[in-house]
Legacy VTK file of the C-alpha trace (Angstrom):
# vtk DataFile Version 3.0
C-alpha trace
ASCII
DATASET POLYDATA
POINTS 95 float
-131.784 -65.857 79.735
-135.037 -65.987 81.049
-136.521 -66.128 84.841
-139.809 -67.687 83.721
-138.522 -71.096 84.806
-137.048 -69.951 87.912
-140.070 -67.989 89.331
-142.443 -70.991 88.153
-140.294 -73.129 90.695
-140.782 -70.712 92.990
-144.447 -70.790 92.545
-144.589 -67.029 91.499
-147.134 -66.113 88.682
-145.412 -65.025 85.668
-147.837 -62.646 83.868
-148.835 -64.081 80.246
-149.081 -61.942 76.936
-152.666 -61.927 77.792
-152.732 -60.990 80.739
-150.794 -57.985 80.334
-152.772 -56.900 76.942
-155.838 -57.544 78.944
-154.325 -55.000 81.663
-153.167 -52.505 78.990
-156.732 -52.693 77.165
-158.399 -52.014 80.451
-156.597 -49.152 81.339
-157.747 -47.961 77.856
-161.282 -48.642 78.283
-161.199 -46.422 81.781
-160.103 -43.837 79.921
-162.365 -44.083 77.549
-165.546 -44.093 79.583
-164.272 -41.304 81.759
-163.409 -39.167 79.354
-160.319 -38.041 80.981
-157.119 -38.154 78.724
-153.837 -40.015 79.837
-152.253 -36.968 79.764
-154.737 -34.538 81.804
-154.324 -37.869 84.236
-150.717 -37.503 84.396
-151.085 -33.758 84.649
-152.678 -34.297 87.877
-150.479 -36.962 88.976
-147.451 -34.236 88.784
-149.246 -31.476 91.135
-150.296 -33.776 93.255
-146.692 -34.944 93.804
-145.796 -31.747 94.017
-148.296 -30.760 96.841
-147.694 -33.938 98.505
-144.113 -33.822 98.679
-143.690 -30.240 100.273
-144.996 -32.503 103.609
-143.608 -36.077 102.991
-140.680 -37.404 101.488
-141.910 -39.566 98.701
-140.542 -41.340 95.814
-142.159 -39.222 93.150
-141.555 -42.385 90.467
-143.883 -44.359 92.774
-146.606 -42.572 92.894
-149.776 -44.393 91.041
-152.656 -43.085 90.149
-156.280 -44.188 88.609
-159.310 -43.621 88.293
-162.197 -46.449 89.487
-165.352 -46.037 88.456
-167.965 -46.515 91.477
-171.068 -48.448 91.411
-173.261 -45.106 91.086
-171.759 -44.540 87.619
-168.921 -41.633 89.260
-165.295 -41.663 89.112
-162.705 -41.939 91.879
-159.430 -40.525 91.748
-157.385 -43.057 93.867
-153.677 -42.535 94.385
-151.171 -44.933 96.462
-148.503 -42.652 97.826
-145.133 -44.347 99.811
-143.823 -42.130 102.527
-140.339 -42.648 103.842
-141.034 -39.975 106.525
-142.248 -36.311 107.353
-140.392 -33.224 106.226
-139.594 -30.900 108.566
-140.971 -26.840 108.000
-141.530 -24.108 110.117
-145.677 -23.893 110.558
-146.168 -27.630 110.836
-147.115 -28.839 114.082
-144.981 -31.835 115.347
-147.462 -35.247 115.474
LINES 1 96
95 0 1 2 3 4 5 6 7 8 9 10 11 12 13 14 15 16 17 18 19 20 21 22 23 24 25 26 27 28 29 30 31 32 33 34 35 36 37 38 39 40 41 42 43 44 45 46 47 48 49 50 51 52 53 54 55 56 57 58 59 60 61 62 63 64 65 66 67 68 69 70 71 72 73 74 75 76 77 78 79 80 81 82 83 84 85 86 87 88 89 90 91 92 93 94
């Protein structure tokens, strides 16, 4: 059964077939101009879980990264990391 109904009572947005090809075709277009691969993206997504995580507790699934391009024609990596908290080591000074 389908929630369209329900979250158009609730006044949410439901994303149309469109929308989400226009989002997918975007995303393709980035990579495109940028001439960075998905994968090489994702490759860089993983270490910089990796380095991120030996100092925050993270949920490595949530972790989103893109690329924008800027108005001078150059890229910018942009990521949107969650913290639940800081890990504790031995070398890190307490905030």
């Amino acid at each position: 059964m389908s929630n369209s109904w329900i979250n158009r009572l609730l006044g949410r947005s439901v994303p149309t077939p469109r929308a989400c090809a226009k989002e997918r075709l975007l995303g393709v277009v980035i990579e495109d101009r940028s001439a960075i691969p998905s994968s090489v993206l994702e490759l860089v997504r993983l270490e910089i879980v990796e380095v991120v995580k030996k100092y925050l507790i993270i949920d490595e699934q949530a972790v989103d990264l893109k690329l924008e391009k800027d108005e001078d024609g150059t890229y910018a990596l942009v990521s949107h990391v969650v913290s639940r908290g800081v890990r504790k080591k031995e070398g890190i000074p307490a905030a």
